[in-house]
C-alpha positions in Angstrom: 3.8 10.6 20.4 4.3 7.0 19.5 1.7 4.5 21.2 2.1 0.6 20.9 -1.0 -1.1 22.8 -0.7 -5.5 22.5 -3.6 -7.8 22.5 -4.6 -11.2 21.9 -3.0 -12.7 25.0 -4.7 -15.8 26.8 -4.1 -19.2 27.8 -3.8 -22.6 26.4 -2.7 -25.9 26.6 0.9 -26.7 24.9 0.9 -27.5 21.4 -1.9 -24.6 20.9 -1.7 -21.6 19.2 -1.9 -17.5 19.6 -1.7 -14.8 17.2 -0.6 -11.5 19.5 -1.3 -8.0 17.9 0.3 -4.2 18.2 -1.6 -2.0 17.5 0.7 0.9 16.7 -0.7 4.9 16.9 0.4 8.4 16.2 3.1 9.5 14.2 6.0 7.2 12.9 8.1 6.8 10.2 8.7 4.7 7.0 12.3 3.5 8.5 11.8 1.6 11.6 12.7 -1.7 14.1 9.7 -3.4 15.9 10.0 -6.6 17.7 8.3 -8.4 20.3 10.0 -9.1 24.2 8.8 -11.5 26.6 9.2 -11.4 30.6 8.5 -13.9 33.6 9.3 -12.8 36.7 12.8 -12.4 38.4 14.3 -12.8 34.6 15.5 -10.4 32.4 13.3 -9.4 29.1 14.3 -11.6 26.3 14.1 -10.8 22.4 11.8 -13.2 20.9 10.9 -11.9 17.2 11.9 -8.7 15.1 10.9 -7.1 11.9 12.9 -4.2 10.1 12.1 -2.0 8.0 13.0 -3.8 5.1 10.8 -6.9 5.7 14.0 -8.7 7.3 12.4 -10.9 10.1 15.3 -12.4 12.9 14.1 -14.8 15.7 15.7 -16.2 18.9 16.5 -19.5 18.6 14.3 -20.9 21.0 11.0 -19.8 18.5 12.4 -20.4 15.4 10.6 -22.8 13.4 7.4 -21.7 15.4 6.7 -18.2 15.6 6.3 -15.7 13.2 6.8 -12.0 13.0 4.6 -9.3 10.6 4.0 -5.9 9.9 0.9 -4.7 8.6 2.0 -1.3 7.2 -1.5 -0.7 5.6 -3.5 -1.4 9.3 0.0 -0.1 11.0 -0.2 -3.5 13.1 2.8 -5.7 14.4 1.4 -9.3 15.0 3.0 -12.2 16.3 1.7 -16.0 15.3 3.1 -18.1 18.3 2.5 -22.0 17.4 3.5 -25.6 19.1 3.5 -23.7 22.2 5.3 -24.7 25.3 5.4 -24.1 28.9 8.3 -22.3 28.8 6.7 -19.8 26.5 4.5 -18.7 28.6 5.6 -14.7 30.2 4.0 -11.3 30.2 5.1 -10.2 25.9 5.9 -6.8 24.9 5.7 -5.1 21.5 8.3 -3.0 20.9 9.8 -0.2 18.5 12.0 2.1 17.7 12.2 4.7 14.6 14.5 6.3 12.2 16.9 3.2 12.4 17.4 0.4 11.5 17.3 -3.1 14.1 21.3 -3.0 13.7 23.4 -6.1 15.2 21.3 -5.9 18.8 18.0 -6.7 17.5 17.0 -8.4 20.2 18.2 -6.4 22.9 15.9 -4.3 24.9 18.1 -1.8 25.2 17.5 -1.1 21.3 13.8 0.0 21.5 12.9 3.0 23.0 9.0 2.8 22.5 6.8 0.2 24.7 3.7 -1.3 25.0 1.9 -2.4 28.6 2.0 -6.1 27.7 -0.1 -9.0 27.2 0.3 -12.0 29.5 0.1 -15.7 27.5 0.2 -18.8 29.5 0.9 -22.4 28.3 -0.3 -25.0 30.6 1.0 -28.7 30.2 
């Protein structure tokens, strides 16, 4: 069974910087689709950053330009670099995954991943 556990979650002021990681453990496979989701309260979970398979990266629009999405496939890691951070950044963020397919046209939709992590929270103060 597929584990996904995040870290690297904290706070800072905007215009700072985080680098969030997923670890990812047991047994997956070479074709995949992970991404990472963020969630405040009362609001739906929102696609922020994906990675396929195929080392095709897709962002929302509101972190283009200032986040960036890797894999590791050596470390079997999924990190997220979040810079010029905002307020409105701030939200509990999920790794997520699914295998055996591709990201297809809903990459950003949570509906598309089937595996989860617990979350790690990230708050931008102004």
């Amino acid at each position: 069974q597929v584990q996904l556990v995040e870290s690297g979650g904290g706070s800072v002021q905007t215009g700072g910087s985080l680098t969030l990681s997923c670890a990812v453990s047991g047994h997956t496979y070479s074709r995949y689709c992970m991404g990472w989701f963020r969630q405040t309260p009362g609001k739906e979970r929102e696609g922020v950053a994906v990675v396929d398979s195929d080392g095709t990266t897709r962002y929302a629009e509101s972190v283009k330009g200032r986040f960036t999405v890797s894999k590791d496939n050596a470390k079997n890691t999924l990190a997220l670099q979040m810079n010029s951070l905002n307020p409105e950044d701030t939200g509990m963020y999920y790794c997520a995954a699914r295998f055996l397919l591709a990201c297809g046209r809903r990459y950003l939709a949570a509906s598309t991943y089937n595996i989860w992590g617990q979350g790690t929270q990230v708050t931008v103060s102004s």
